[in-house]
C-alpha positions as CSV (number, residue, x, y, z in Angstrom):
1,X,0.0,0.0,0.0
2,X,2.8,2.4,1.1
3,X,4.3,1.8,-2.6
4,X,1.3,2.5,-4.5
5,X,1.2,6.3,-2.2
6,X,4.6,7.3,-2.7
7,X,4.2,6.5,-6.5
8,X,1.2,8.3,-6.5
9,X,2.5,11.1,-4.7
10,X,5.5,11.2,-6.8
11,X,3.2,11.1,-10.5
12,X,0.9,14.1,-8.7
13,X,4.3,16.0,-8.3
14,X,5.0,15.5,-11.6
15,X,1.5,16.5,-12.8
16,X,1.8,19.7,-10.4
17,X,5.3,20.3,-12.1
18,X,4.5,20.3,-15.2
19,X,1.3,22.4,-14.4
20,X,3.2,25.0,-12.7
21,X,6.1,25.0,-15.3
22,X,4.0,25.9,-18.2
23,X,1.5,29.0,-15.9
24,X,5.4,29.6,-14.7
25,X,6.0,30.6,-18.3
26,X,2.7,32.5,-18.8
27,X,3.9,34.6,-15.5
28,X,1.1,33.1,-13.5
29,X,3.2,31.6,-10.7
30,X,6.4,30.9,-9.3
31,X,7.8,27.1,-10.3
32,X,8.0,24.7,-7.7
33,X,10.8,22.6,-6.3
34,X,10.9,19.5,-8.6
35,X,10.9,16.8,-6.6
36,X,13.2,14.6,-9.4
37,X,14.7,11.8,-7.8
38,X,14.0,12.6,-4.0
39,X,13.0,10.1,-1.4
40,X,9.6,10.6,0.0
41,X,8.6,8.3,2.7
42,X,4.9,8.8,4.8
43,X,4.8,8.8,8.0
44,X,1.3,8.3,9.9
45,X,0.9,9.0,13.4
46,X,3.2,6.8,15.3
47,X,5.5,5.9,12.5
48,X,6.8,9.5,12.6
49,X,8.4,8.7,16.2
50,X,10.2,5.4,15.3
51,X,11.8,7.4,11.8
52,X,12.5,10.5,13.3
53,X,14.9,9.3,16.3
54,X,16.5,6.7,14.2
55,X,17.2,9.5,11.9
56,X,18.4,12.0,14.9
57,X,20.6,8.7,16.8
58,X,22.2,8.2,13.1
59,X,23.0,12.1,12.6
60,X,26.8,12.9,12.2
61,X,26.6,16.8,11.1
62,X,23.4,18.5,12.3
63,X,20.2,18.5,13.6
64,X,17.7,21.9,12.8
65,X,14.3,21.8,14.4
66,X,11.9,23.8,14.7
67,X,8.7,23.1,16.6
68,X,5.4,24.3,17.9
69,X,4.9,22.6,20.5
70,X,8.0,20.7,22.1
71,X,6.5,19.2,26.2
72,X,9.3,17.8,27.9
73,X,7.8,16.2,31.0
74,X,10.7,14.8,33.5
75,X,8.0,12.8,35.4
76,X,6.7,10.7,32.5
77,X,9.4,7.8,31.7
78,X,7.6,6.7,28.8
79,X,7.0,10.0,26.9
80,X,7.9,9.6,23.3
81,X,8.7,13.3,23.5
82,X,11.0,13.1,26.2
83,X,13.2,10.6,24.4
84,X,13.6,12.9,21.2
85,X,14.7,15.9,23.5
86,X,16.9,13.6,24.8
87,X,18.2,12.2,21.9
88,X,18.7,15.7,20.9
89,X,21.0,16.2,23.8
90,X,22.6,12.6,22.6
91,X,23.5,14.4,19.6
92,X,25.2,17.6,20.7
93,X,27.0,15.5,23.2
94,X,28.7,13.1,20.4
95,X,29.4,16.2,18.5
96,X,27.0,17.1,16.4
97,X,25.6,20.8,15.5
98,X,22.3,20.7,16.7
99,X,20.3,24.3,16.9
100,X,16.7,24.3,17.9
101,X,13.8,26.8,17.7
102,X,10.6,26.4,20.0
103,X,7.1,28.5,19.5
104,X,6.8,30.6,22.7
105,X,4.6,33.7,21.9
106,X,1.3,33.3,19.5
107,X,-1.2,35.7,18.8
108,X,-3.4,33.7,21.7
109,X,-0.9,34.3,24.6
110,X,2.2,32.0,25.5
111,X,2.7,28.8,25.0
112,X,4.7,28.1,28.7
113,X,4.2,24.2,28.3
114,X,7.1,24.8,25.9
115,X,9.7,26.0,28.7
116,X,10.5,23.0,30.1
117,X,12.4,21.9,26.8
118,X,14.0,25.2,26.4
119,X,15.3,25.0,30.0
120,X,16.2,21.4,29.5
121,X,18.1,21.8,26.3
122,X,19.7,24.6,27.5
123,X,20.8,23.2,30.4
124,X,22.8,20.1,28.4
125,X,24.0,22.9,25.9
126,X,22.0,23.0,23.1
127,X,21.6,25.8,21.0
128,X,17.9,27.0,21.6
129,X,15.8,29.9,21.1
130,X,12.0,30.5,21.8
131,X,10.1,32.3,19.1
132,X,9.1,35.4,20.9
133,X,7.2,36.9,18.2
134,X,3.7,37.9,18.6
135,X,2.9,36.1,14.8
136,X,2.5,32.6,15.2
137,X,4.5,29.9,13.5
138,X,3.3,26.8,13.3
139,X,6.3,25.1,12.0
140,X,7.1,21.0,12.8
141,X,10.3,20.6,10.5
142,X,12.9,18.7,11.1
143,X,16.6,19.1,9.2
144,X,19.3,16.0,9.6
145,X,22.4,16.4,8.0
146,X,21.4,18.6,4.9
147,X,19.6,15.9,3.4
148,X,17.1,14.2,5.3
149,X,13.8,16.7,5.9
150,X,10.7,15.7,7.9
151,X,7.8,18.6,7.8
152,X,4.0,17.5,8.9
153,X,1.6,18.1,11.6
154,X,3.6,16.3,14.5
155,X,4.5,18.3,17.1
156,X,6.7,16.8,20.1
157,X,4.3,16.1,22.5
158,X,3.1,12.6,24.0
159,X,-0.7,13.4,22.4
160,X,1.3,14.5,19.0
161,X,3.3,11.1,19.1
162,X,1.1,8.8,20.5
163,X,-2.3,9.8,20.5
164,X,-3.7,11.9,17.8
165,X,-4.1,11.4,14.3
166,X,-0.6,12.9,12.5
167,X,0.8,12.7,9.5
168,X,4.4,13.9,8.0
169,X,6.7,13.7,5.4
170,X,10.2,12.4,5.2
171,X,12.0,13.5,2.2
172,X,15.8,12.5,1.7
173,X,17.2,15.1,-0.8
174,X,19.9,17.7,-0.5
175,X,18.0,20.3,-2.9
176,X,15.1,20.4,-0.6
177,X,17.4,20.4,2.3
178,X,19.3,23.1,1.3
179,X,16.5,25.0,0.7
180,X,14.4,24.5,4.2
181,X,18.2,24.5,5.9
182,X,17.9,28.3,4.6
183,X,14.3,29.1,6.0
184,X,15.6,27.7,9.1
185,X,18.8,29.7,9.3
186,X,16.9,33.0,8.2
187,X,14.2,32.4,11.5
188,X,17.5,31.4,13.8
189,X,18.9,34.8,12.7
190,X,15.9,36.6,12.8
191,X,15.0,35.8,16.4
192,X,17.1,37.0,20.0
């Protein structure tokens, strides 16, 4: 089943692309990313955990996230959560770059259930910074090693990994990578 989605994800990029390409040449609208020989793998609801701290354990360069909602809950042994903030830490501490940006201010209020991970990380230095803005990001992207991308609706929290209905994407590609690695770089720099 998981064959017959990629490939039909992959033929609908290539319809979109060539779509785009030709109103790109009337001036209607910017041309997409061509997704030409990336690795696109779905990840629904707890699928996403197992894939993304694999990915995190294997990293050797870097590790960029950035997150919405990122609970770290020291009481709760089994939090899914609490293991990829760890294995965050796991990271650093073998030597690998790993920067991290966590929602903190929304148009709503704050979002304090996310300062137990930025004390956390901090704490095992790793390079964090809460999103202070006022204008809300909603982001859940994850950057290993400019190649490997993961961008969905999980956020780091036991209900986002283990209880609700999510679903992400993992892409392996260096163009995408390189590109998101930039969006990332641009809110690191633009935040205190």
């Amino acid at each position: 089943m998981r064959r017959y989605v990629l490939l039909a994800l992959m033929a609908i990029s290539l319809l979109v692309a060539s779509a785009a390409s030709i109103l790109s040449m009337l001036g209607e609208i910017k041309a997409p990313y061509i997704i030409e020989g990336a690795e696109l793998e779905d990840l629904e609801d707890r699928e996403y955990y197992r894939a993304v701290i694999e990915d995190i354990n294997g990293a050797e360069k870097e590790v960029l996230v950035a997150m919405y909602l990122m609970v770290y809950d020291p009481d709760d042994p089994e939090d899914w959560a609490n293991d990829l903030i760890r294995a965050l830490v796991k990271a650093h501490e073998r030597g690998v770059a790993v920067k991290v940006i966590i929602e903190y201010r929304t148009y709503r209020g704050t979002l304090e259930v996310n300062l137990e991970a930025f004390k956390y990380l901090r704490e095992h230095g790793v390079e964090v910074k809460l999103d202070n803005d006022t204008e809300t990001d909603h982001y859940k992207l994850v950057i290993i090693d400019e190649r490997i991308v993961y961008v969905g609706s999980h956020n780091w929290s036991e209900a986002g990994l283990y209880y609700n209905r999510e679903t992400s994407i993992r892409v392996v590609d260096a163009g995408i990578a390189r590109e998101l690695r930039e969006y990332f770089y641009d809110l690191w720099e633009s935040l205190a």
